[in-house]
VEXPA-648164 format. One line per field, with one value per atom (N, C-alpha, C, O, CB): x, y, z; residue number from 1; atom name. Coordinates in pm, 1 decimal, always signed. Glycine has a CB too. Layout:
BEGIN
px	c(X, ...)
py	c(Y, ...)
pz	c(Z, ...)
nr	c(NUM, ...)
atom	c(CA, ...)
end
This chain:
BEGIN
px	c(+11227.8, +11208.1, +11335.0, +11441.3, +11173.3, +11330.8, +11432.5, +11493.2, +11423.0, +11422.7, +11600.7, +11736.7, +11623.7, +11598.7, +11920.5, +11556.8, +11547.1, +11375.1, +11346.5, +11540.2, +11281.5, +11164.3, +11204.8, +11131.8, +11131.8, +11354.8, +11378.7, +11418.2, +11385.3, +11533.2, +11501.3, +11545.7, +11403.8, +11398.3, +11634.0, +11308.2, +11228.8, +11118.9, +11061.5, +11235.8, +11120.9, +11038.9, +11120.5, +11056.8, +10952.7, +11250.7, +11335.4, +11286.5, +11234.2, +11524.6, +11342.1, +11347.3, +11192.8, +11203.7, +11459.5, +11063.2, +10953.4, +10919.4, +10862.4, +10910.6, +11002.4, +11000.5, +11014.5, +10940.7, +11129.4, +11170.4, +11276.6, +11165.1, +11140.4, +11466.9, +11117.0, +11043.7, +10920.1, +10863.1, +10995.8, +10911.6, +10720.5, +10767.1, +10670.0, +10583.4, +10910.1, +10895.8, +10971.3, +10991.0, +10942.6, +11048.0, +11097.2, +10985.6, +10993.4, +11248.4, +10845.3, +10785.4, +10691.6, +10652.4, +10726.4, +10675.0, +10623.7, +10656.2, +10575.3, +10559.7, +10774.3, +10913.5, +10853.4, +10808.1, +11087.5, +10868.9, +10893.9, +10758.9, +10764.1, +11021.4, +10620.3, +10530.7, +10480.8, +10454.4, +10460.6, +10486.0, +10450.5, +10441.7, +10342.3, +10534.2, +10598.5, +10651.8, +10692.5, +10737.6, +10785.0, +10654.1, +10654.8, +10575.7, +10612.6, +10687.9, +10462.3, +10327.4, +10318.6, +10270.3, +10199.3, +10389.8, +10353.0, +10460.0, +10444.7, +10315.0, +10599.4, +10724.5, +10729.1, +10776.9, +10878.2, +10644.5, +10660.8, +10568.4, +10610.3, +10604.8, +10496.3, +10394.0, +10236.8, +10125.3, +10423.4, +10269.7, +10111.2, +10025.3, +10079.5, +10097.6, +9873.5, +9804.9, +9740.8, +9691.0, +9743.1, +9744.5, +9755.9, +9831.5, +9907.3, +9675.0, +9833.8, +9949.3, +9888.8, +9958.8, +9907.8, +9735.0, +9713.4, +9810.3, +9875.7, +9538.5, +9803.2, +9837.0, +10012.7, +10081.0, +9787.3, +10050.3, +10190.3, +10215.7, +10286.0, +10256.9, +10199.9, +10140.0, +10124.8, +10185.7, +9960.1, +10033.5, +10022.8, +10132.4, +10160.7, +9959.2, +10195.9, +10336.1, +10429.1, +10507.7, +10392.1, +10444.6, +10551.2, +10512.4, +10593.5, +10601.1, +10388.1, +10353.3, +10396.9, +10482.0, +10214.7, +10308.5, +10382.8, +10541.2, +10593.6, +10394.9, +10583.6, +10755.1, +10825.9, +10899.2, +10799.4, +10762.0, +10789.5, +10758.9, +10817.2, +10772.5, +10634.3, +10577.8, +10653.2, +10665.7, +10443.2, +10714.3, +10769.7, +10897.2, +10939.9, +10759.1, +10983.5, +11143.4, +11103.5, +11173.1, +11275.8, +11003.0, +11014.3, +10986.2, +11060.5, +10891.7, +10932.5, +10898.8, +11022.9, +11078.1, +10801.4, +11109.5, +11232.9, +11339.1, +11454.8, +11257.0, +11307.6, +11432.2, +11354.9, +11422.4, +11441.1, +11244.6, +11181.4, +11207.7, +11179.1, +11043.7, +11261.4, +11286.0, +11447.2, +11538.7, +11203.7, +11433.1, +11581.8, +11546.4, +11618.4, +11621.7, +11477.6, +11530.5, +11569.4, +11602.6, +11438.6, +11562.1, +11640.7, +11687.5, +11619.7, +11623.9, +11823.6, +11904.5, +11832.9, +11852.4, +12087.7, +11774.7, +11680.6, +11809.4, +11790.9, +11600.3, +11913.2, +12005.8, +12037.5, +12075.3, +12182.4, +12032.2, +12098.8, +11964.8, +11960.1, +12222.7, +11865.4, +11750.9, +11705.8, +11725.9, +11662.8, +11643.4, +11610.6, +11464.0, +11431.7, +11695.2, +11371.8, +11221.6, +11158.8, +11154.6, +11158.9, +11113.3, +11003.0, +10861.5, +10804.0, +11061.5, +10831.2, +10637.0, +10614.8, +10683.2, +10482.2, +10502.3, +10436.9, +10326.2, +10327.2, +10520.1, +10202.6, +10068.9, +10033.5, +9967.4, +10023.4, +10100.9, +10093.7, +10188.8, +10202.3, +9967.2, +10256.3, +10387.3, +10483.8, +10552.0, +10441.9, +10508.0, +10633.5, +10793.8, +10782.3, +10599.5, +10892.2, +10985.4, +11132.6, +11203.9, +10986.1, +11147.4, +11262.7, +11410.5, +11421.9, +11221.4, +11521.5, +11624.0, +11716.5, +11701.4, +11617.7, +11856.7, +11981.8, +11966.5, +11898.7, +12027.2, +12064.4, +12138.8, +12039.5, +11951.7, +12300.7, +12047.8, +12070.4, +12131.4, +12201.3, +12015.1, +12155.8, +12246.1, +12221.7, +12311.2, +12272.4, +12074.5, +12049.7, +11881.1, +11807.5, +12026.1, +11915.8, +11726.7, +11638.5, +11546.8, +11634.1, +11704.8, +11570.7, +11561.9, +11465.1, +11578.0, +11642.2, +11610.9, +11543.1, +11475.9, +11750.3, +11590.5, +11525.3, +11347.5, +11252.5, +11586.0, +11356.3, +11212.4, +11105.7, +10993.7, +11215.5, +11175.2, +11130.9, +11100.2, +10985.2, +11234.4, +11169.7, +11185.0, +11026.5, +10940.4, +11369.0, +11039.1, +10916.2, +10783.1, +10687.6, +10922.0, +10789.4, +10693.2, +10646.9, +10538.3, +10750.3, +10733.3, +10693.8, +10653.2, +10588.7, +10761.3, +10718.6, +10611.8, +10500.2, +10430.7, +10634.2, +10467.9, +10368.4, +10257.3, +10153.5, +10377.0, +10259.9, +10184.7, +10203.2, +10178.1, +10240.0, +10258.9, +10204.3, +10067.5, +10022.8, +10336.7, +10029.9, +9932.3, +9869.1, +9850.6, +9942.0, +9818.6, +9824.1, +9894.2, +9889.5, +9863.9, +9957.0, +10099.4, +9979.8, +9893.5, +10283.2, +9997.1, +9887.2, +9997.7, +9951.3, +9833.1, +10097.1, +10222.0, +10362.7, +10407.1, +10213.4, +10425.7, +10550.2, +10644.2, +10618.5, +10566.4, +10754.0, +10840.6, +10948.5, +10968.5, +10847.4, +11013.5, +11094.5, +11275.5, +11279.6, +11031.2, +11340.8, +11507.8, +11582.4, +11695.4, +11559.6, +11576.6, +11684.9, +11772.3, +11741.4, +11614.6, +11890.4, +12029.7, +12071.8, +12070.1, +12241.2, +12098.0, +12108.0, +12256.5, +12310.1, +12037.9, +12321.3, +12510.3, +12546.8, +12523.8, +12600.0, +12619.1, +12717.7, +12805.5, +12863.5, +12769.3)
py	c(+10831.0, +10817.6, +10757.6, +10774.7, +10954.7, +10677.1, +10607.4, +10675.2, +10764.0, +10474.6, +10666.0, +10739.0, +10761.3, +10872.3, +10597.3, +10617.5, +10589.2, +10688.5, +10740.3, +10355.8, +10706.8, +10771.2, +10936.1, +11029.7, +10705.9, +10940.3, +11074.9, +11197.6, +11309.0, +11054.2, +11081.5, +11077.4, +11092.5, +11178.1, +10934.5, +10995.0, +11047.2, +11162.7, +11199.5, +11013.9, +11205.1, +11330.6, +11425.3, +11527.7, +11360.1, +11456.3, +11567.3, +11581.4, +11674.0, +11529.2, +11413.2, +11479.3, +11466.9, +11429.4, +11394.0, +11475.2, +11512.0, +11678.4, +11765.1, +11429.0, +11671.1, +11836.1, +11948.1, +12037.2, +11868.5, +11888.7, +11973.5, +11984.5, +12085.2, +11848.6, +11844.8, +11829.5, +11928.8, +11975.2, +11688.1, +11935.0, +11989.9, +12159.6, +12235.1, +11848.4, +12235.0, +12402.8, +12396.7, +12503.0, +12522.1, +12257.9, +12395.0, +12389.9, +12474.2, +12335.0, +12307.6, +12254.9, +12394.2, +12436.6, +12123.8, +12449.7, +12549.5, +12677.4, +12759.0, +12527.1, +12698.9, +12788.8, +12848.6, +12961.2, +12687.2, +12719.5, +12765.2, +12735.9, +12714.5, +12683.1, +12727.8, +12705.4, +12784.2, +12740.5, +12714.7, +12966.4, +13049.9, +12995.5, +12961.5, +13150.1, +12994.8, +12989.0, +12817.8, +12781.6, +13086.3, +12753.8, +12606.2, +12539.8, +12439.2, +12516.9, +12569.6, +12498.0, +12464.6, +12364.0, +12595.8, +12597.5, +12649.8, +12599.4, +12507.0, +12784.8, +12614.6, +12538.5, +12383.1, +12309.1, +12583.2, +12336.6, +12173.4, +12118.4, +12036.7, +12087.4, +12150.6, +12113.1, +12134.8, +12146.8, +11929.3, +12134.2, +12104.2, +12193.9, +12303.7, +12087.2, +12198.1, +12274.0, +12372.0, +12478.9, +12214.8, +12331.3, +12404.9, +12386.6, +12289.9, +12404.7, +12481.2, +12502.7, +12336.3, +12270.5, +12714.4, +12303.8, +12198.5, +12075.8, +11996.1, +12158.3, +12080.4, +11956.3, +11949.3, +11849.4, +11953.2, +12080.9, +12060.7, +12030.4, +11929.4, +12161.0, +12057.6, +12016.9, +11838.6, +11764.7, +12104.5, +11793.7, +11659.6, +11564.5, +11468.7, +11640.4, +11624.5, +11555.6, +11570.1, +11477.7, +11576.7, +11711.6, +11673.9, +11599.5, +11526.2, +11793.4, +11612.7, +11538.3, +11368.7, +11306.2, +11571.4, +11316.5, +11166.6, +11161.7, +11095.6, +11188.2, +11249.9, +11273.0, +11202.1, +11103.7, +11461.7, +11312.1, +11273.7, +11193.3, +11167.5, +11328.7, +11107.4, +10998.9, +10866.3, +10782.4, +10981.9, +10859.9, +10787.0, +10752.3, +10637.1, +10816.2, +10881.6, +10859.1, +10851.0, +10765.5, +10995.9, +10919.8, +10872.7, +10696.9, +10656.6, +10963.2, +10598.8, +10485.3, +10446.0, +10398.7, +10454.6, +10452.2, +10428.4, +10479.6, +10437.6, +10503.0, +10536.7, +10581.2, +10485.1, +10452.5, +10800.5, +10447.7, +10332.3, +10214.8, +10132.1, +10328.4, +10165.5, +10039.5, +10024.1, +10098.1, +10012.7, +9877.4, +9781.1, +9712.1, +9612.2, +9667.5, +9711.4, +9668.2, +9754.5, +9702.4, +9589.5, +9904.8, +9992.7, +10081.9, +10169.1, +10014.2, +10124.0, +10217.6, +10384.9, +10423.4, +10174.7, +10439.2, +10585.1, +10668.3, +10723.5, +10664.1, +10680.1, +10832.3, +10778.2, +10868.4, +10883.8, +10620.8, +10628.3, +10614.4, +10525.1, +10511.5, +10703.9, +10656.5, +10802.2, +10867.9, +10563.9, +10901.7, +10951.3, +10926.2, +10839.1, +10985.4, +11052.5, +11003.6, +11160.7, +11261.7, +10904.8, +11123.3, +11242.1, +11213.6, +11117.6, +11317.8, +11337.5, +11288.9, +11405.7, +11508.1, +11273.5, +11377.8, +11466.3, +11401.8, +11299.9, +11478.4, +11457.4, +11442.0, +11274.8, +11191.3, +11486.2, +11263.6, +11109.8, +10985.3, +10878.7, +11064.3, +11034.1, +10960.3, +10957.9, +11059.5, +11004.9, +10865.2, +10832.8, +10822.6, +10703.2, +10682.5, +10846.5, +10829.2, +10793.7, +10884.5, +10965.2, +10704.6, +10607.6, +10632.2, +10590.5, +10471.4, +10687.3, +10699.8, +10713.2, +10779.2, +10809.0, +10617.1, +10593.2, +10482.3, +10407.5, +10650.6, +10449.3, +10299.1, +10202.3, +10255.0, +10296.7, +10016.2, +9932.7, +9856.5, +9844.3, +9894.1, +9785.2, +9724.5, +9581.9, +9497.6, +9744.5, +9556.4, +9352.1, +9444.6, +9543.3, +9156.8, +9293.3, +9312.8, +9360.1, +9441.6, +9158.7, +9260.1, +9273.4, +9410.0, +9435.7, +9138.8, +9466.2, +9602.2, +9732.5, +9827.9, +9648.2, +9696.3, +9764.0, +9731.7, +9807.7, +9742.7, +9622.1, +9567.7, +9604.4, +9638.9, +9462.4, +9588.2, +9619.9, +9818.4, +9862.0, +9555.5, +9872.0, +10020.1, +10075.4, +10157.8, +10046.3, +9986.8, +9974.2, +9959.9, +10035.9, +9939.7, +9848.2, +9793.2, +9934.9, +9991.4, +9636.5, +9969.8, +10051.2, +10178.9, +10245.5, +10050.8, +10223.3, +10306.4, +10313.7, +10415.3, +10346.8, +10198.2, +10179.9, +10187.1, +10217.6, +10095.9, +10152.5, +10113.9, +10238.8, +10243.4, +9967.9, +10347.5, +10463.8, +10546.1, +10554.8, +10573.1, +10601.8, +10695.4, +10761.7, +10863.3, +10746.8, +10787.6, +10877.8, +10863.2, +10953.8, +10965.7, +10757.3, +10716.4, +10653.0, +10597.0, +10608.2, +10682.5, +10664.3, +10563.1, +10475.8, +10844.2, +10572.5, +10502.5, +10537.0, +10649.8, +10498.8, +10432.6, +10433.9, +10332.3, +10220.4, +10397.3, +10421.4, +10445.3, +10397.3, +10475.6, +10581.9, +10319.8, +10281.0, +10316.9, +10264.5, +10135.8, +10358.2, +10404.8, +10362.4, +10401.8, +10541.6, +10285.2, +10260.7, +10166.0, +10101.7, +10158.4, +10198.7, +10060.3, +9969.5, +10019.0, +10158.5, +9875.8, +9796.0, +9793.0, +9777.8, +9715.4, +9800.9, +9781.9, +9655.1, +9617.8, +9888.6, +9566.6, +9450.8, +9424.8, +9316.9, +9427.3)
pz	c(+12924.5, +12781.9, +12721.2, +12780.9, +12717.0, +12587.5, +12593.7, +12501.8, +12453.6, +12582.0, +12458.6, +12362.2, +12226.3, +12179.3, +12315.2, +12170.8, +12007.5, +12007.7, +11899.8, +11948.7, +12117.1, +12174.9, +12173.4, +12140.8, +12336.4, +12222.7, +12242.7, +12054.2, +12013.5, +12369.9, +12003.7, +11881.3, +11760.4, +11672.2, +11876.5, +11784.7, +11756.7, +11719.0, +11616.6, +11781.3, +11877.3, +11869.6, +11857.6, +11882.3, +11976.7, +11828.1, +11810.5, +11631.1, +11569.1, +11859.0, +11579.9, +11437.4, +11397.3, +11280.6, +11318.9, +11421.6, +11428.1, +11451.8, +11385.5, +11518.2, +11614.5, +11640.2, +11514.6, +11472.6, +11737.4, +11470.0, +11360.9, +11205.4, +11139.0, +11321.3, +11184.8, +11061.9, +11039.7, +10941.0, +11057.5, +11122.5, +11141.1, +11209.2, +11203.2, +11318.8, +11277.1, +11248.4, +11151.6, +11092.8, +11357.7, +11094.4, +10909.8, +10837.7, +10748.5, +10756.2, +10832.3, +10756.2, +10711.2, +10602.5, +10814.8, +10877.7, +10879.5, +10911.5, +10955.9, +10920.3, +10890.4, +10863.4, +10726.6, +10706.4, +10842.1, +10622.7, +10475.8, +10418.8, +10297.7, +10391.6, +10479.8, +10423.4, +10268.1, +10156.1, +10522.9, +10350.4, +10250.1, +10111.8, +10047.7, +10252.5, +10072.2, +9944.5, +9873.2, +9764.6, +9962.3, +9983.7, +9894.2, +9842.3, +9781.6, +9939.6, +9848.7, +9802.2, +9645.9, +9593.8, +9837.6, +9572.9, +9455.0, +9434.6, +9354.7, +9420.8, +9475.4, +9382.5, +9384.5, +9298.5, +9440.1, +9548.4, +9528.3, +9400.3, +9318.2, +9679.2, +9399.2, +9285.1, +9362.8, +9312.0, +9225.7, +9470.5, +9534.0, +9515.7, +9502.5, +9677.9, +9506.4, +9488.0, +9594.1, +9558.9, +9431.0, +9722.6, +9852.0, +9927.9, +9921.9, +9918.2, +10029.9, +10162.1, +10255.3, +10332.2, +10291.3, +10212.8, +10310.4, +10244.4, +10311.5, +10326.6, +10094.6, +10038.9, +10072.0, +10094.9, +9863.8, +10065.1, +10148.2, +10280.2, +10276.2, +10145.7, +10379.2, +10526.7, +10522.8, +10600.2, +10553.9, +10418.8, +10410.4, +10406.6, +10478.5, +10316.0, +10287.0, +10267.8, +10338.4, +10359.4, +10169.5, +10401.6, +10532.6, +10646.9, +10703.4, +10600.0, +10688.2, +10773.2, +10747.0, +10810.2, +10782.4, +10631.7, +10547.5, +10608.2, +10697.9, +10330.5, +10528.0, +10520.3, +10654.5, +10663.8, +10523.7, +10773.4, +10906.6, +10965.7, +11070.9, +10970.1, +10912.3, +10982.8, +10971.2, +11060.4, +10937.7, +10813.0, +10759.6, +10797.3, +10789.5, +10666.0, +10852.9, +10857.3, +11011.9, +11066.8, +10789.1, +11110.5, +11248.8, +11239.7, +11329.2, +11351.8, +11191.6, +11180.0, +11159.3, +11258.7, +11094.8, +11022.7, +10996.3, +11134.7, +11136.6, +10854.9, +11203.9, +11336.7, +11449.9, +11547.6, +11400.6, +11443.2, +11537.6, +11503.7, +11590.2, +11548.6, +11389.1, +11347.7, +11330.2, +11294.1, +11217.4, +11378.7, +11381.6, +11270.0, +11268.9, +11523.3, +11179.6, +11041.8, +10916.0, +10809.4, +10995.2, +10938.7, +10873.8, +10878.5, +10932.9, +10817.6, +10830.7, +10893.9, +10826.2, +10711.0, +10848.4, +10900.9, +10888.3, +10830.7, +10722.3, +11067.3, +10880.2, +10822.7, +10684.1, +10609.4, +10922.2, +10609.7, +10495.0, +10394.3, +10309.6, +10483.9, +10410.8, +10367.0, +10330.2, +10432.4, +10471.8, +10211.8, +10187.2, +10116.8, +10036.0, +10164.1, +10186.2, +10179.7, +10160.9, +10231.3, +10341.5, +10028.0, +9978.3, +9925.9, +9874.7, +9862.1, +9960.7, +9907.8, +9835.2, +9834.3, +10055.4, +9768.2, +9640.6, +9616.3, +9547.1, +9499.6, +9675.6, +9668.2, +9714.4, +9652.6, +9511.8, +9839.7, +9888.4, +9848.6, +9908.7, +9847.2, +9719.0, +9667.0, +9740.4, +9753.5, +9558.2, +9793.3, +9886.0, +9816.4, +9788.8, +9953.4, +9781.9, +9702.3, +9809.5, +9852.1, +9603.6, +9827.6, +9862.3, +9805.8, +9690.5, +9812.7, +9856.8, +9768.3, +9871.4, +9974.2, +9661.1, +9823.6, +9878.0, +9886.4, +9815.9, +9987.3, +10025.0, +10022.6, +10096.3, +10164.8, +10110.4, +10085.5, +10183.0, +10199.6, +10099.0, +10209.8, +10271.1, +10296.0, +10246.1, +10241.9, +10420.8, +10202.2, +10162.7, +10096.0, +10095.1, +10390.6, +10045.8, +9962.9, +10051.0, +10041.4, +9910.3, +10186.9, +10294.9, +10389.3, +10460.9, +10411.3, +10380.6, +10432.7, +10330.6, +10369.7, +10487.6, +10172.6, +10107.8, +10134.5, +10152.9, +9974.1, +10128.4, +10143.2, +10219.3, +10181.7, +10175.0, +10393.3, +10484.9, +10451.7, +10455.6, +10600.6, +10434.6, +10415.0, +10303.9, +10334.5, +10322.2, +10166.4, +10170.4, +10223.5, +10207.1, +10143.5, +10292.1, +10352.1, +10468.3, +10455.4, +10417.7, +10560.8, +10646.1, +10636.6, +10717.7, +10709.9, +10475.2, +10421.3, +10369.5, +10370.5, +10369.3, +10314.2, +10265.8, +10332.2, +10273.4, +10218.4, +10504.9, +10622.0, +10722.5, +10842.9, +10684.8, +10629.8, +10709.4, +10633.5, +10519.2, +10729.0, +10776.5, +10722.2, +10627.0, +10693.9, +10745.9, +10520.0, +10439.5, +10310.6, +10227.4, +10500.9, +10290.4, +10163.0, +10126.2, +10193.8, +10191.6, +9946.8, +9816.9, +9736.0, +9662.8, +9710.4, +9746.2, +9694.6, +9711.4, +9732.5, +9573.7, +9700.5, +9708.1, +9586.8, +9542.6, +9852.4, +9560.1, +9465.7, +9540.4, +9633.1, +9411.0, +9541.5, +9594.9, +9494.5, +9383.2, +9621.6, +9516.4, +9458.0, +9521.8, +9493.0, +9451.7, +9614.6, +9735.7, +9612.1, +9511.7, +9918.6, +9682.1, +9584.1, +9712.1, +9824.8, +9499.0, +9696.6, +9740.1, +9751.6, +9641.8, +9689.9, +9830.8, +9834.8, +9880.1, +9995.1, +9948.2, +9770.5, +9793.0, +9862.0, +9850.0, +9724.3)
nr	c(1, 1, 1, 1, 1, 2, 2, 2, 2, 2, 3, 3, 3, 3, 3, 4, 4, 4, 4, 4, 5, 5, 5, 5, 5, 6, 6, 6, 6, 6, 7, 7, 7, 7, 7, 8, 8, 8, 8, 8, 9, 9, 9, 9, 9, 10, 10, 10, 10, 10, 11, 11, 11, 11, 11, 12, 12, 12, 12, 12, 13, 13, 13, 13, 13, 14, 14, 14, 14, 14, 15, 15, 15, 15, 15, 16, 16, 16, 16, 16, 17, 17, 17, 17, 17, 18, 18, 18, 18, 18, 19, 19, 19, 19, 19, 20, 20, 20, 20, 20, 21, 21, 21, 21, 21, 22, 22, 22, 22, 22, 23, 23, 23, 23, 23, 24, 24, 24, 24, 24, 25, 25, 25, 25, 25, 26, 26, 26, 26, 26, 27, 27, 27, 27, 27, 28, 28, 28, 28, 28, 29, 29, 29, 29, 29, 30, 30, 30, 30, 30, 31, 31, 31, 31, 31, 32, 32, 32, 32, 32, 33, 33, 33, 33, 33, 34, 34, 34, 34, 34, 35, 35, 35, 35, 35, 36, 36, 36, 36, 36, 37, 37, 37, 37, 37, 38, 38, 38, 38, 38, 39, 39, 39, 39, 39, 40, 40, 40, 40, 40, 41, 41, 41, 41, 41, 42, 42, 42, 42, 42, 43, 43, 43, 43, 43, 44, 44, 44, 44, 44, 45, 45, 45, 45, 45, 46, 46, 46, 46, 46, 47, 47, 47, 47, 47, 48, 48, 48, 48, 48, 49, 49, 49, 49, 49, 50, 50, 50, 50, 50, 51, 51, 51, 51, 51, 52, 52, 52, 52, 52, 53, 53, 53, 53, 53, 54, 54, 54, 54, 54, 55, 55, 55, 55, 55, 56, 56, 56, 56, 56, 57, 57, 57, 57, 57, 58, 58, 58, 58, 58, 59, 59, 59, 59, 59, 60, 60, 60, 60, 60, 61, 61, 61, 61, 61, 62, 62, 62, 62, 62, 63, 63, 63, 63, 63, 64, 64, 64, 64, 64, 65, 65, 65, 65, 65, 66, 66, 66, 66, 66, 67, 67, 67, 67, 67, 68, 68, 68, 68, 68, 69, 69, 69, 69, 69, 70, 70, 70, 70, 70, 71, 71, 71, 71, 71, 72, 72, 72, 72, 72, 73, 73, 73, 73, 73, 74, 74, 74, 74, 74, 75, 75, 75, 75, 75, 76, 76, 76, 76, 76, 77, 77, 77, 77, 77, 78, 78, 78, 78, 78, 79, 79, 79, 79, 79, 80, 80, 80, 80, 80, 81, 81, 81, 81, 81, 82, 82, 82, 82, 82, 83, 83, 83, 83, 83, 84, 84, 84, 84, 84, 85, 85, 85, 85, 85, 86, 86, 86, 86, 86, 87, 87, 87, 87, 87, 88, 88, 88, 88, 88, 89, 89, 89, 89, 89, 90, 90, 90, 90, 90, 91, 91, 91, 91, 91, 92, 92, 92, 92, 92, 93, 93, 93, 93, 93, 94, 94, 94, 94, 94, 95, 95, 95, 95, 95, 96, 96, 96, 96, 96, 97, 97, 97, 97, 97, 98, 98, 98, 98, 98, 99, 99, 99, 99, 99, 100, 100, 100, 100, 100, 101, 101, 101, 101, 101, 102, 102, 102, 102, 102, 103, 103, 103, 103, 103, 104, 104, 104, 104, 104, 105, 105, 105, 105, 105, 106, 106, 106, 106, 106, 107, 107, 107, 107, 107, 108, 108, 108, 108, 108)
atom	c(N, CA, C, O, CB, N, CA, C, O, CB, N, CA, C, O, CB, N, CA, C, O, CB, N, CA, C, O, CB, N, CA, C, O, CB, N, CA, C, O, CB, N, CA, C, O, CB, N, CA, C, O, CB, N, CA, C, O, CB, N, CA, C, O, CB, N, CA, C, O, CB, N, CA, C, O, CB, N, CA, C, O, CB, N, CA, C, O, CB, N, CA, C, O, CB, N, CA, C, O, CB, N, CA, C, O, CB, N, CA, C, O, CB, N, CA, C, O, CB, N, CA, C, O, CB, N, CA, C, O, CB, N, CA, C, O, CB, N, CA, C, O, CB, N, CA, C, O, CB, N, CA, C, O, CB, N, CA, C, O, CB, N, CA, C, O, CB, N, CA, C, O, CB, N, CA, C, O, CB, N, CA, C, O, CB, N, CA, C, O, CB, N, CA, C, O, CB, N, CA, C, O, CB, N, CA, C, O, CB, N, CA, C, O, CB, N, CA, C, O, CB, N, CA, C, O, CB, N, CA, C, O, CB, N, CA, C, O, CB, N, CA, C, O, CB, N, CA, C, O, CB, N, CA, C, O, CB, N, CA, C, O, CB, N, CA, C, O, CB, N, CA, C, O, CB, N, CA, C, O, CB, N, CA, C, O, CB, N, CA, C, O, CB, N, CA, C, O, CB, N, CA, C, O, CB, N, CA, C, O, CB, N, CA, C, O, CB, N, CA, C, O, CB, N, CA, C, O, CB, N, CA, C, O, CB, N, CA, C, O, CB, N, CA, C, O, CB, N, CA, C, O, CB, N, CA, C, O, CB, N, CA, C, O, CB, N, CA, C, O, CB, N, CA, C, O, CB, N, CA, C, O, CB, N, CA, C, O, CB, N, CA, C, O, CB, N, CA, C, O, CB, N, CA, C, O, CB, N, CA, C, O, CB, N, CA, C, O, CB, N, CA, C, O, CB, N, CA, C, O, CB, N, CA, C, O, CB, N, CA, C, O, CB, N, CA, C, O, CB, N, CA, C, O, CB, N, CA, C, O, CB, N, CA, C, O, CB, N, CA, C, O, CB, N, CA, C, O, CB, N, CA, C, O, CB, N, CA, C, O, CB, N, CA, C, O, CB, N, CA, C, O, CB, N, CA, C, O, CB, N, CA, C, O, CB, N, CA, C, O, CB, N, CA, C, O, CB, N, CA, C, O, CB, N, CA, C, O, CB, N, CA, C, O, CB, N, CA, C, O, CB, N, CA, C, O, CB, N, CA, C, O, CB, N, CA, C, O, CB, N, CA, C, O, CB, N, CA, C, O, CB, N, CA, C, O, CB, N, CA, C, O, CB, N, CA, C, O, CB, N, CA, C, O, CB, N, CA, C, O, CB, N, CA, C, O, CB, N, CA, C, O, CB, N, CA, C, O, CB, N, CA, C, O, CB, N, CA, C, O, CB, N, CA, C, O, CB)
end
């Protein structure tokens, strides 16, 4: 298995027992209306930043990614238009994402 395959399924692993670590009590503070509709969005969440750790067109650790009822929300750095872009794009073309919000800044 290769390093970026292995990296992968770790932060998948990690995403999906805190997800369901802290299920109880997050449903109701994220906004969501069930424990499924939370489940959804982490799932999104993880699908999204494992894609971003599979891709050589954007750097996954400087990239912060949240969902709320299929809303994808994009925030931190890139490095050129075109990685903000791409970062979009590969969320947009995951699973389950109803939209995306893009916040990323772009650094000169």
């Amino acid at each position: 298995m290769s390093a970026r395959r292995t990296l992968t399924a770790l932060v998948t692993a990690v995403a999906t027992v805190a997800a369901l670590t802290a299920l109880p009590g997050c449903a109701v503070t994220r906004g969501q209306s069930t424990v499924g509709a939370y489940i959804d969005d982490v799932s999104i969440t993880t699908a999204v930043k494992a894609r971003f750790v599979d891709s050589m067109q954007v750097d996954a650790a400087a990239i912060s990614v949240e969902t709320l009822e299929g809303t994808v929300m994009l925030s931190g750095f890139a490095k050129s238009q075109t990685e903000r872009d791409a970062a979009e794009s590969i969320a947009r073309a995951t699973k389950g994402v109803r939209a995306v919000r893009n916040q990323l800044l772009v650094r000169g």
